[in-house]
N, C-alpha and C positions, 0 to 999 in steps of 0.2 A: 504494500500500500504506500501510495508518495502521497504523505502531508501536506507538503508543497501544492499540491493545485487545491486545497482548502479554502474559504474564505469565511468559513464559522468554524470556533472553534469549540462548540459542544455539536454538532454533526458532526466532527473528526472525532472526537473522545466517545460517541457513540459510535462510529463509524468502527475505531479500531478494536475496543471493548467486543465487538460481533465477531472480528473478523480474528480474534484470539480465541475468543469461546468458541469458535466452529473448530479452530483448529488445534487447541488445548482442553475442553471441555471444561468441566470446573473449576480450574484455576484462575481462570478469568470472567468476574460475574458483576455486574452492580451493585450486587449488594457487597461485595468484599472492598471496591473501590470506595463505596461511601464511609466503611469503616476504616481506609488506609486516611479517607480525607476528614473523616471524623465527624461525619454530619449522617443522617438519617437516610434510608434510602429511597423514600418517598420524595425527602428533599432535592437529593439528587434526579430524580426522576422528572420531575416538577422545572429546576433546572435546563437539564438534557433536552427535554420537554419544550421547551422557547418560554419558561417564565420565567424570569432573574438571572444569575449570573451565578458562577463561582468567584469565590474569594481569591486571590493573588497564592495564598497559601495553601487553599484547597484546590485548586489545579495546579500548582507546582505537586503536591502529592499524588493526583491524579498522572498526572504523566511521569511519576518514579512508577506508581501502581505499574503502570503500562510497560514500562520497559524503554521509555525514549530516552535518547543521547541527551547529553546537553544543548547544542545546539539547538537539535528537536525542539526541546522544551522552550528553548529561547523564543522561537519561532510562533509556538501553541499558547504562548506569554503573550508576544505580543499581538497575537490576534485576540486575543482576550483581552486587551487592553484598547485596542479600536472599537471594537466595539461598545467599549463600556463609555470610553471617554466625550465630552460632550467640547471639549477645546479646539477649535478647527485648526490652530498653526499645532498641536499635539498630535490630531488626528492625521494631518500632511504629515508630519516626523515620522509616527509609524510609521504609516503606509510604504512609507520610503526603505524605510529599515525592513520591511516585510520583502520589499521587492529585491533588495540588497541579500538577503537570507535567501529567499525562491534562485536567485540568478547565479549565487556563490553555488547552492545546489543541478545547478540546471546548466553551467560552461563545461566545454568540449573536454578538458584536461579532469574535469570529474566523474564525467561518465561513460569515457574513451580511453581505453588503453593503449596510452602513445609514447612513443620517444619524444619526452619533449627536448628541446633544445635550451642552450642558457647563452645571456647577449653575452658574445665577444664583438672582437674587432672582425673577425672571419663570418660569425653568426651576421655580422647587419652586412656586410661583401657579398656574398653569399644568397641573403633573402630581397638584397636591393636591386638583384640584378635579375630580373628571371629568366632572360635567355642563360647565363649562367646556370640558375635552378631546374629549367627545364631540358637542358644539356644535359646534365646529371642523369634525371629520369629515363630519359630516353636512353642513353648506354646503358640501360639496364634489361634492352630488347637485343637479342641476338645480331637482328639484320642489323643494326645500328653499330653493336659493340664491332662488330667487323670491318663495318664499312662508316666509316664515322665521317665521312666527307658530305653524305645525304645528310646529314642535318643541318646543314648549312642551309640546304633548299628548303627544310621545313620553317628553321629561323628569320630566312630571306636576307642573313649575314654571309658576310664574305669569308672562304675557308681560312683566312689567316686569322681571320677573328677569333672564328671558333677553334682554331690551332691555340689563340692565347687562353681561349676557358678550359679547354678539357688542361693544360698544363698547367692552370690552377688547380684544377678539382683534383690534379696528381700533385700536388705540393703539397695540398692539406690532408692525403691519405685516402681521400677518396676515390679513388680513382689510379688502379696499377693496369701497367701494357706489359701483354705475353706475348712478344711476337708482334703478330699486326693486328692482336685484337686487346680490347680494352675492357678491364672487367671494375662491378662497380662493387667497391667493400660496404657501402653504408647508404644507405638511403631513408631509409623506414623513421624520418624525426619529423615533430610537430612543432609549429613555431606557435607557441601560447601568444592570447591575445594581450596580453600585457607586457611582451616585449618590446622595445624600442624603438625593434625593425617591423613590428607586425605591419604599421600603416603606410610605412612604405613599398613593401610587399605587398599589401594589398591593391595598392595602385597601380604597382606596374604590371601586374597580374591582370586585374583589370581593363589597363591601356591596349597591352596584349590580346586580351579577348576582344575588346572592338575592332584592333586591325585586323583578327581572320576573319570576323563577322563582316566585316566589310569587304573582305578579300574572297572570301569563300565559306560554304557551309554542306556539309558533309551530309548523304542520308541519315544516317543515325544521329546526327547533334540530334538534342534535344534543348529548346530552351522555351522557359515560364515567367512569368512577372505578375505579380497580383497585388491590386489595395484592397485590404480587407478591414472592414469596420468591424470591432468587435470586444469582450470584457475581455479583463485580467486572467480570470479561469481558462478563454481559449490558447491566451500566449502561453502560460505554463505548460498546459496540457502539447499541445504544438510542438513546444521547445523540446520535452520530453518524448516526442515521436521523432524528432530528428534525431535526436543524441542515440534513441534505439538504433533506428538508420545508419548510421555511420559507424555504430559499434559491429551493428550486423557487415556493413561492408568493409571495412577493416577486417571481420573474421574471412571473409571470402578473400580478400586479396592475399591474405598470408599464404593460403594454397592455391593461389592460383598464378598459371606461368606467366611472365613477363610478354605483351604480343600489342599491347597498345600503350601509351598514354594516354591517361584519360583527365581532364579538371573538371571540378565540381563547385561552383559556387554556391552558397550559402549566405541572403543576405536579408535577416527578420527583424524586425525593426519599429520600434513606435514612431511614430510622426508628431504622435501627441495623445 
């Protein structure tokens, strides 16, 4: 069960209480949480129920009842506190720290098992350059690793160009020649979005995809764009169907052979 797309927080404390006792039986009941929080269990019922609220300390015992992290709790606090509080620049504060908790739970590096990367001076060379980055990728396809002068036609760079990137990408270890073929040692890393180079890699990534969109477009591209009006509940839930996504395609690319490069943008976002 993810917390996180909650937006009450006795529907969640009911929500989890069922979804324990279905799956521990009577270890997890109402009436034993009412005794953890020390109140009646009518009261709590009454509560649960949409009449009044719990105390600060009776849902902090509620979610030890339960089993939740701290975090967790931090989290089921402060939505118990939105809605209690009647101060609209209080009310803005949470909300914000709610979405601060949902988003800490909900980024790629949380719920993607990836090589991240950390800034160096190589890390932002490296991610600022994407024909460099996309050079990389690509010797990691047979036809390419043998014949590395076709990527020049794919880049639309000039072969001494790309003569100077792949003998970068061999300086920093990436990249060793056997003969007349070139094999890739490392590729499989994640640049987190709070690195230094993320937003410049994003751009030139970006730049990149409208010059082949301009230049050309393959049967199989696939590409989407949508404004979508909508609550706080769909962004979470949404965000959490992508991160499933990528986890799943991350598991398929580990076993599967090198025969295309492929990019994948991702780009979800409030307006307002």
């Amino acid at each position: 069960m993810d917390i996180y797309t909650y937006t009450d927080y006795k529907i969640l404390v009911r929500d989890i209480t069922n979804d324990l006792r279905h799956k521990y039986g009577q270890r997890y009941t109402f009436e034993k949480m009412a005794n953890a929080c020390g109140i009646q269990k009518t009261y709590l019922s009454r509560v649960l129920n949409g009449k009044g609220h719990l105390s600060a300390d009776q849902l902090y015992s509620a979610c030890e009842y339960l089993g939740l992290s701290p975090i967790e709790a931090d989290f089921v606090d402060c939505m118990r506190d939105f809605q209690v509080s009647i101060h609209l620049k209080r009310r803005e504060r949470l909300k914000k720290k709610m979405e601060s908790l949902r988003n800490s739970r909900l980024k790629t590096e949380a719920a993607v098992k990836l090589n991240t990367v950390h800034d160096s001076e190589k890390t932002w060379e490296y991610y600022s350059d994407f024909n460099l980055h996309l050079t990389h990728l690509l010797l990691t396809i047979p036809e390419y690793a043998q014949s590395s002068e076709k990527i020049s036609d794919i880049l639309k760079i000039l072969p001494t160009e790309l003569e100077k990137k792949i003998r970068k990408l061999e300086n920093w270890g990436l990249v060793t020649r056997k003969g007349s073929k070139l094999e890739v040692k490392s590729f499989n890393q994640h640049l987190p979005e709070n690195s230094a180079a993320f937003k410049t890699f994003a751009v030139s990534q970006r730049l990149k995809t409208i010059e082949k969109l301009n230049r050309e477009k393959e049967e199989n591209d696939y590409f989407f764009s949508a404004l979508i009006s909508a609550d706080t509940g769909f962004q979470t839930k949404l965000r959490k169907q992508i991160l499933s996504l990528l986890e799943e395609a991350r598991k398929q690319t580990e076993k599967s052979e090198p025969e295309h490069v492929y990019q994948l943008n991702i780009d979800f976002f409030a307006w307002k």
